[in-house]
MMTF fields as JSON, N, C-alpha, C and O atoms, coordinates in Angstrom:
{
  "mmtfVersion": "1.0.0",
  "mmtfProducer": "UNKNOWN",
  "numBonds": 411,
  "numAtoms": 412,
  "numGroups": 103,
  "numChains": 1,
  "numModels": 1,
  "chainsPerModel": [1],
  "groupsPerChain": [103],
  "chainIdList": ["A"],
  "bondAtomList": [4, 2, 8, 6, 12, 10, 16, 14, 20, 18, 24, 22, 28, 26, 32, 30, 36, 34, 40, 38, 44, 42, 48, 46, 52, 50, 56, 54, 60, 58, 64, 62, 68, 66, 72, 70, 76, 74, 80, 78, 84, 82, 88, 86, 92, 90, 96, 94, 100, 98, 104, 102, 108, 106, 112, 110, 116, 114, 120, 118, 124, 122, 128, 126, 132, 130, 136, 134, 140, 138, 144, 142, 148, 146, 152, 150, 156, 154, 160, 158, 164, 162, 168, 166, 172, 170, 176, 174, 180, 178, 184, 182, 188, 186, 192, 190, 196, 194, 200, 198, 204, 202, 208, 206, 212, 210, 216, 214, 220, 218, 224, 222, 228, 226, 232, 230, 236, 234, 240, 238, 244, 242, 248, 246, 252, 250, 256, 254, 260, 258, 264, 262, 268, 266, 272, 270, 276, 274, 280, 278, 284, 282, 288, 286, 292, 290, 296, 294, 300, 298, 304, 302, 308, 306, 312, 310, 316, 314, 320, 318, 324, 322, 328, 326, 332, 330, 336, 334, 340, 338, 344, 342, 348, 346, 352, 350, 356, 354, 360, 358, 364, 362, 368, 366, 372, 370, 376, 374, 380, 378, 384, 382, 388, 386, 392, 390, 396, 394, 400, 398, 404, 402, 408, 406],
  "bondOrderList": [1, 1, 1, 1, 1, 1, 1, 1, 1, 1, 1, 1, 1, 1, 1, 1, 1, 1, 1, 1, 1, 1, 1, 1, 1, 1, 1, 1, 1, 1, 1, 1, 1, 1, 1, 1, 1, 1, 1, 1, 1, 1, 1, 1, 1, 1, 1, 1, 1, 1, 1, 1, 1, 1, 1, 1, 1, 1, 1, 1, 1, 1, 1, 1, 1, 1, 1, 1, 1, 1, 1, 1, 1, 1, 1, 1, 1, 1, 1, 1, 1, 1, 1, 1, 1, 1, 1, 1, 1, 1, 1, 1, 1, 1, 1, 1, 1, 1, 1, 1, 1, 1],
  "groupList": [{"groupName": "UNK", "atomNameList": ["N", "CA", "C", "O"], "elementList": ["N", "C", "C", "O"], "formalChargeList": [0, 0, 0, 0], "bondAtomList": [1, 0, 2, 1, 3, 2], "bondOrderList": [1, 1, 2], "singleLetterCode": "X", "chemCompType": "L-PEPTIDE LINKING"}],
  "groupTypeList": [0, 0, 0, 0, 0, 0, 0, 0, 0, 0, 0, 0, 0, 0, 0, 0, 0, 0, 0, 0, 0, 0, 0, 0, 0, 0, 0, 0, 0, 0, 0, 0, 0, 0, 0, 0, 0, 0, 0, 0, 0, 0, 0, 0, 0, 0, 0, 0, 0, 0, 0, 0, 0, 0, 0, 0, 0, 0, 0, 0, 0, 0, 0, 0, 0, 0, 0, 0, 0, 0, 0, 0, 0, 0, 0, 0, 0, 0, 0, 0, 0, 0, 0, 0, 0, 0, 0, 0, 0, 0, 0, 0, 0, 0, 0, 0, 0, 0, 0, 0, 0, 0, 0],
  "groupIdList": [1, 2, 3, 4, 5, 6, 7, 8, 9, 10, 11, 12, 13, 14, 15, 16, 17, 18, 19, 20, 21, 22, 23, 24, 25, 26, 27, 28, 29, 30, 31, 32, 33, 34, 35, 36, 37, 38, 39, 40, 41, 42, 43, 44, 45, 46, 47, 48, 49, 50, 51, 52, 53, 54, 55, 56, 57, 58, 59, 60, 61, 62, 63, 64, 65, 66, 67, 68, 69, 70, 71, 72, 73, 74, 75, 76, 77, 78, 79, 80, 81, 82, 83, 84, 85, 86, 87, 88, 89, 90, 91, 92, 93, 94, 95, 96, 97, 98, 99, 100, 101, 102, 103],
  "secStructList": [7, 3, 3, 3, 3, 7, 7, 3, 3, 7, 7, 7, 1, 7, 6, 6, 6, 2, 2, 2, 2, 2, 2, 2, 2, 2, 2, 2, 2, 2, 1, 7, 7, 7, 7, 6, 6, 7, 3, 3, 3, 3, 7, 7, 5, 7, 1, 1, 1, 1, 5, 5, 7, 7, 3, 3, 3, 7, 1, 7, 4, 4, 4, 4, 2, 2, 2, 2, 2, 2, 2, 6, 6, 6, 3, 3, 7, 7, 3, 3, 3, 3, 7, 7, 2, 2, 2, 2, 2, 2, 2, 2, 2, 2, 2, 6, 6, 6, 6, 6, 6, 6, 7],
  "xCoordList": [2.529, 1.459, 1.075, 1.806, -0.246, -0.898, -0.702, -0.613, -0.656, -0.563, -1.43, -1.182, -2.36, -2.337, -1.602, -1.351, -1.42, -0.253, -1.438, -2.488, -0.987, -2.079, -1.652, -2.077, -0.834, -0.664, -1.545, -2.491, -0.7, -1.651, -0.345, 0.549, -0.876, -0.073, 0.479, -0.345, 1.374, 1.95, 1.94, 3.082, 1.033, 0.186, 0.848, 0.171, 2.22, 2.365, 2.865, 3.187, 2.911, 3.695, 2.966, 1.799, 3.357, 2.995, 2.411, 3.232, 1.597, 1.325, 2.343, 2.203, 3.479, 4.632, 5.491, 6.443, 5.189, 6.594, 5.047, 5.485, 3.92, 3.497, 3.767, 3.902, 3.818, 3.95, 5.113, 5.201, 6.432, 7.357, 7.827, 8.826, 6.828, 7.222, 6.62, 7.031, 5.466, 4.457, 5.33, 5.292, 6.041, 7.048, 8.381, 8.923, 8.543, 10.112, 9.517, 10.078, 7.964, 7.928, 7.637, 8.649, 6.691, 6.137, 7.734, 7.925, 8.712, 9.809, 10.69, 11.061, 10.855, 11.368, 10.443, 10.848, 8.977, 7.963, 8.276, 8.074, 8.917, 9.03, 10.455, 10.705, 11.103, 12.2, 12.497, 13.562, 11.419, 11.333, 10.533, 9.551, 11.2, 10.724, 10.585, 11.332, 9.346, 9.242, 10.564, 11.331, 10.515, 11.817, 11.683, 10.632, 12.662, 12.23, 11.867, 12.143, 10.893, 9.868, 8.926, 8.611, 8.268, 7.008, 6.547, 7.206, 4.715, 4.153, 3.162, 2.677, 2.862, 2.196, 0.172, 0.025, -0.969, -1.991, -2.581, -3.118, -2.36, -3.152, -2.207, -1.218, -2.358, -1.706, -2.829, -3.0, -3.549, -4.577, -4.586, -3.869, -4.843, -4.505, -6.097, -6.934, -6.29, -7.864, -8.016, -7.036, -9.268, -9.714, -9.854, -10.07, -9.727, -9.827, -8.508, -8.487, -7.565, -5.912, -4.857, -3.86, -5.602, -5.004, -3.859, -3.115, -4.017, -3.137, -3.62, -4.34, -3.275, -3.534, -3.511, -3.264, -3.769, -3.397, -2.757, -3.788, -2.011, -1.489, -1.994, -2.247, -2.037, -2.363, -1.526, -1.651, -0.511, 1.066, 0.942, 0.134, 1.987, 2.114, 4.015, 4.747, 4.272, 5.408, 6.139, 6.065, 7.012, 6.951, 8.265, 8.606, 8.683, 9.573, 9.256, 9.633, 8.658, 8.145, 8.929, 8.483, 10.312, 11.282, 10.994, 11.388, 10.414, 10.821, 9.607, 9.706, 8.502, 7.05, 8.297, 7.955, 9.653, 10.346, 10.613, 10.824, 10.533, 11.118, 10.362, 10.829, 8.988, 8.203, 8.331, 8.704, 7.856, 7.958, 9.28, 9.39, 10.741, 11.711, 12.593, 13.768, 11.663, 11.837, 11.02, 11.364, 9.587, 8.988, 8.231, 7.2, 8.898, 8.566, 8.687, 8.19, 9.321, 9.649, 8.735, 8.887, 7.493, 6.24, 5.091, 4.006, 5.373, 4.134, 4.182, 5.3, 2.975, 2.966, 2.135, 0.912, 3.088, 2.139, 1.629, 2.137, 0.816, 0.425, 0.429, 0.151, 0.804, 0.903, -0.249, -0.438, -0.934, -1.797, -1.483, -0.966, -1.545, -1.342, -3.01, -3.864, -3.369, -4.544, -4.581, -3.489, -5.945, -5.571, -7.239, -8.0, -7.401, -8.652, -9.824, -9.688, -10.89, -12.269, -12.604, -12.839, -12.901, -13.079, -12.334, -12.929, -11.123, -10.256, -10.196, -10.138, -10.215, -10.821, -11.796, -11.819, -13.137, -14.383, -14.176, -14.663, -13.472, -13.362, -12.641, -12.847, -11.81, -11.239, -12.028, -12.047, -12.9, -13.305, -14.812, -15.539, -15.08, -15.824, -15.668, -16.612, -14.106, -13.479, -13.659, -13.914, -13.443, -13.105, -14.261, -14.167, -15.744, -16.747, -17.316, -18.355, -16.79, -17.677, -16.287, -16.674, -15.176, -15.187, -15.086, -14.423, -15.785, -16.369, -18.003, -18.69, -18.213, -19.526, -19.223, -19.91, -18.454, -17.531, -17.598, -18.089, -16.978, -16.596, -17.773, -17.575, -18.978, -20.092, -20.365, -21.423],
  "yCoordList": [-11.166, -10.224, -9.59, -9.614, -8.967, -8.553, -7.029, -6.504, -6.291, -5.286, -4.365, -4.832, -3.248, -3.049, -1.562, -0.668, -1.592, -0.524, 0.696, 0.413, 1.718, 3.029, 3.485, 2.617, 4.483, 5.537, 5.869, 5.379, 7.59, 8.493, 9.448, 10.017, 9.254, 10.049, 11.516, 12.098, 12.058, 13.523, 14.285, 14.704, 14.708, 16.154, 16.922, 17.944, 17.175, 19.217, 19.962, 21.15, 19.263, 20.13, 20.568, 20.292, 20.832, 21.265, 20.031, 19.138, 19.992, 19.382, 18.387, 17.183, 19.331, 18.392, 18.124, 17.36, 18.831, 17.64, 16.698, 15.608, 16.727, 15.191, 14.472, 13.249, 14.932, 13.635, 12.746, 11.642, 13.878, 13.588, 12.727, 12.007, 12.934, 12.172, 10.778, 9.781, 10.802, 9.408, 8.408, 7.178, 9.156, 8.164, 7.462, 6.358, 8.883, 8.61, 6.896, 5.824, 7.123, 6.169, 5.277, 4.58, 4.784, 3.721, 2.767, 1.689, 3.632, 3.105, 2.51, 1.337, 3.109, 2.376, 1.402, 0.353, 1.516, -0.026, -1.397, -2.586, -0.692, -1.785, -2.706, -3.806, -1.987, -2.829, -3.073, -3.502, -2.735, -3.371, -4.679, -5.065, -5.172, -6.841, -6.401, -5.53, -7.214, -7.004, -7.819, -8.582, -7.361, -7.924, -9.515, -10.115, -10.112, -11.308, -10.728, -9.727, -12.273, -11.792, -11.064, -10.564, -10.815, -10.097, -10.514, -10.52, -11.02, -11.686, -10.732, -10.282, -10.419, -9.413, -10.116, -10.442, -10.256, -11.123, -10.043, -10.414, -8.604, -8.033, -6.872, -6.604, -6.292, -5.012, -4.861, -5.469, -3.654, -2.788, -1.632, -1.234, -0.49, 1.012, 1.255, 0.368, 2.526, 2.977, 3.365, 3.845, 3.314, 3.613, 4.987, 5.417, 5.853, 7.252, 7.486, 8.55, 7.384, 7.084, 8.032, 8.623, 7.972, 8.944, 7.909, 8.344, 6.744, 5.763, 4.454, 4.05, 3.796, 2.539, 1.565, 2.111, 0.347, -0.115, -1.727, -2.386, -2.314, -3.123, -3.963, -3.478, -5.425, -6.427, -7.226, -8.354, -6.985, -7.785, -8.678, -8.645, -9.434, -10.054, -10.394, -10.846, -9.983, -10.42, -10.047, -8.909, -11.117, -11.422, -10.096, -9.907, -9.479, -8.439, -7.06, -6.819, -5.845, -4.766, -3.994, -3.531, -3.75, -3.149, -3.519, -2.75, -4.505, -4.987, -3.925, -3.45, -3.624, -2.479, -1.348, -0.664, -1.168, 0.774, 0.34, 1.165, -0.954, -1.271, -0.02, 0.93, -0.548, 0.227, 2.398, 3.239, 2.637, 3.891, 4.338, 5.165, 3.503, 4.129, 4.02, 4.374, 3.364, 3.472, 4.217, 4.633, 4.334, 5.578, 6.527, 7.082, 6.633, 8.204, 9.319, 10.288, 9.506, 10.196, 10.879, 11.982, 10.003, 10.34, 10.017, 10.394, 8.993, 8.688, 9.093, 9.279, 9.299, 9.208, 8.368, 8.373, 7.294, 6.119, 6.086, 6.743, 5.512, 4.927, 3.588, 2.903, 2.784, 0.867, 1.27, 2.109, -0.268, -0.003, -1.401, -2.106, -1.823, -2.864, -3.768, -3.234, -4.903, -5.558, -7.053, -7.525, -7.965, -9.124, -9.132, -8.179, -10.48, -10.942, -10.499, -10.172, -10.522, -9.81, -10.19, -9.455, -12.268, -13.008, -12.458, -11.89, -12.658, -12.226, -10.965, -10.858, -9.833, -8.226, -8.43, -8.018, -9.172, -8.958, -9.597, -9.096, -10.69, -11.257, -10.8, -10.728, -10.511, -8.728, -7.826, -7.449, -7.399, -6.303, -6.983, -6.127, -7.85, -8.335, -9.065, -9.408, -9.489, -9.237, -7.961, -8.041, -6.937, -5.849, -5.116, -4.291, -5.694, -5.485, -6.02, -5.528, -7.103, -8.22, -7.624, -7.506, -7.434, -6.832, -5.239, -4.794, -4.81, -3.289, -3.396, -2.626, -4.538, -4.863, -5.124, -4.398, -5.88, -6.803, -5.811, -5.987, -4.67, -3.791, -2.994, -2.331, -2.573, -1.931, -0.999, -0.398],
  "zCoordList": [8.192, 8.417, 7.077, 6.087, 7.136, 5.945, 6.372, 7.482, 4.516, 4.649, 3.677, 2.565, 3.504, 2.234, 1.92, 2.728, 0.887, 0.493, -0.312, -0.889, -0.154, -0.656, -1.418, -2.18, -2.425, -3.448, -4.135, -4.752, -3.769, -4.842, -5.251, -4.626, -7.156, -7.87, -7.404, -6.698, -7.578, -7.314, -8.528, -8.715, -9.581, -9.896, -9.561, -9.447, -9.206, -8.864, -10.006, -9.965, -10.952, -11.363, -13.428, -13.709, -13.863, -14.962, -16.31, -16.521, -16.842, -17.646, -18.509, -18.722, -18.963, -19.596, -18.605, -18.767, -17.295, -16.421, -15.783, -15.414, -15.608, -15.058, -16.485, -16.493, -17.238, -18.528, -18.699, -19.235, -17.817, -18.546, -17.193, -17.202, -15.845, -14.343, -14.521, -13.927, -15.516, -15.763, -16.903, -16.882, -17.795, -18.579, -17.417, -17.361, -16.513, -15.967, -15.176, -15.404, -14.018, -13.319, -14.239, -14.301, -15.161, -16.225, -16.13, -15.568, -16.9, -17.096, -15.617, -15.578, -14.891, -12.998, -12.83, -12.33, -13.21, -12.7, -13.786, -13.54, -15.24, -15.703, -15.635, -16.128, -14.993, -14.345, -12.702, -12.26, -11.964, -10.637, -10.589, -11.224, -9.726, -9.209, -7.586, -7.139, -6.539, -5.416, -4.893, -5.48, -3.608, -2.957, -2.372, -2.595, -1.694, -1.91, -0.343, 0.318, -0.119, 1.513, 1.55, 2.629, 0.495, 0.565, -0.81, -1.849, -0.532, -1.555, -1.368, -0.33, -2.918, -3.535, -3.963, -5.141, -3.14, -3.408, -4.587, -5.631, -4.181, -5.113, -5.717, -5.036, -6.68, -7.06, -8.318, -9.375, -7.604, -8.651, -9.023, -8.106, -9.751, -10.052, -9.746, -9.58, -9.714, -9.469, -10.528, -11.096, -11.201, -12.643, -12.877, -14.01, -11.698, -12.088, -12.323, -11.705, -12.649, -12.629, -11.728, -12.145, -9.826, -9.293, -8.189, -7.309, -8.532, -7.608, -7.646, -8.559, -6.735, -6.395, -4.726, -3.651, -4.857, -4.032, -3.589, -3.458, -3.409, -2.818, -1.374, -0.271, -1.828, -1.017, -0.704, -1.18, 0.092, 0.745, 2.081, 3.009, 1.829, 3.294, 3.31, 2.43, 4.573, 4.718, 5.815, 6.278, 6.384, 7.934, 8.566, 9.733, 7.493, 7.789, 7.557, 6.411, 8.168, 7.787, 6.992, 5.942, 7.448, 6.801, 5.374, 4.496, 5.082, 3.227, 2.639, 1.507, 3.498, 2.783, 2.169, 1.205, 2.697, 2.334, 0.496, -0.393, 0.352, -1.395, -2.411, -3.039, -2.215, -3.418, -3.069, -3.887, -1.584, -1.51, -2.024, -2.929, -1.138, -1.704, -2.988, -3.085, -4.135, -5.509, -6.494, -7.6, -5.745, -6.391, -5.845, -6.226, -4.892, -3.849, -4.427, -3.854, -5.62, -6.429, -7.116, -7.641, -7.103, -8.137, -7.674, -8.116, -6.364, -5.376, -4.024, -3.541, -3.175, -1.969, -1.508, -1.648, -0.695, 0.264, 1.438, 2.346, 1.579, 3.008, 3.186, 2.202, 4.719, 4.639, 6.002, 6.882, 5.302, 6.824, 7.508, 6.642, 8.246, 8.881, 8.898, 9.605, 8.242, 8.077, 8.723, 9.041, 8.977, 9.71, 8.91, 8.743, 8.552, 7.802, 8.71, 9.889, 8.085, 8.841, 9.674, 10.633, 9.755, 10.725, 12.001, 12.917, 11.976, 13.199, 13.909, 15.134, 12.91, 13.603, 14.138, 15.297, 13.603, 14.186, 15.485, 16.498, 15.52, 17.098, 18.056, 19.268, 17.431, 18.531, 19.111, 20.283, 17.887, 18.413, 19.226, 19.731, 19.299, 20.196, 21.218, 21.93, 21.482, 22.525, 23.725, 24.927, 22.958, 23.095, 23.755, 24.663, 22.955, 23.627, 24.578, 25.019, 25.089, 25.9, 27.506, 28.669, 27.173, 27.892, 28.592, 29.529, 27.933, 28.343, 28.931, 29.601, 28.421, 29.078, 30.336, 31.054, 31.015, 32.177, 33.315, 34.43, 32.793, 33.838, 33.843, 34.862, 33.343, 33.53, 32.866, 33.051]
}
């Protein structure tokens, strides 16, 4: 299953501790590797530099806790659960054809 992954930076605190929270994480991202069972299609930052987001798939949910619970520390996430457009749209027109059904 597809997933995409959300973060946004955590700002609380004072000018030299976000500096000194943006070296601590820089340094934890450059020695994490994803876990095995989950393939990574996208990993992008947002250009305003308040987070990012993640394009995963992998057949075990438990494996999404890797990234929050290595840098929860300095991020807060959200996982959303995703399925390609084709296939939502036919759901959800499923969905409509029968609400039409019943009147």
């Amino acid at each position: 299953m597809k997933y995409v992954i959300s973060w946004t930076y955590r700002w609380n605190g004072s000018a030299a501790e976000n500096e000194q929270s943006i070296r601590r994480a820089l340094s934890v991202f450059a020695n994490w590797k994803p876990v095995d069972g989950v393939t990574y299609h996208q990993l992008v930052g947002r250009l305003d530099g308040s987070g990012g987001f993640a394009v995963v798939e992998t057949d075990n949910p438990m494996n999404l806790t890797d990234a929050p619970n290595k840098f929860g520390f300095f991020a807060d996430y959200q996982i959303f659960p995703v399925g390609e457009l084709a296939e939502v749209a036919q759901s959800i027109e499923e969905g409509a054809s029968f609400r039409e059904s019943i009147g």
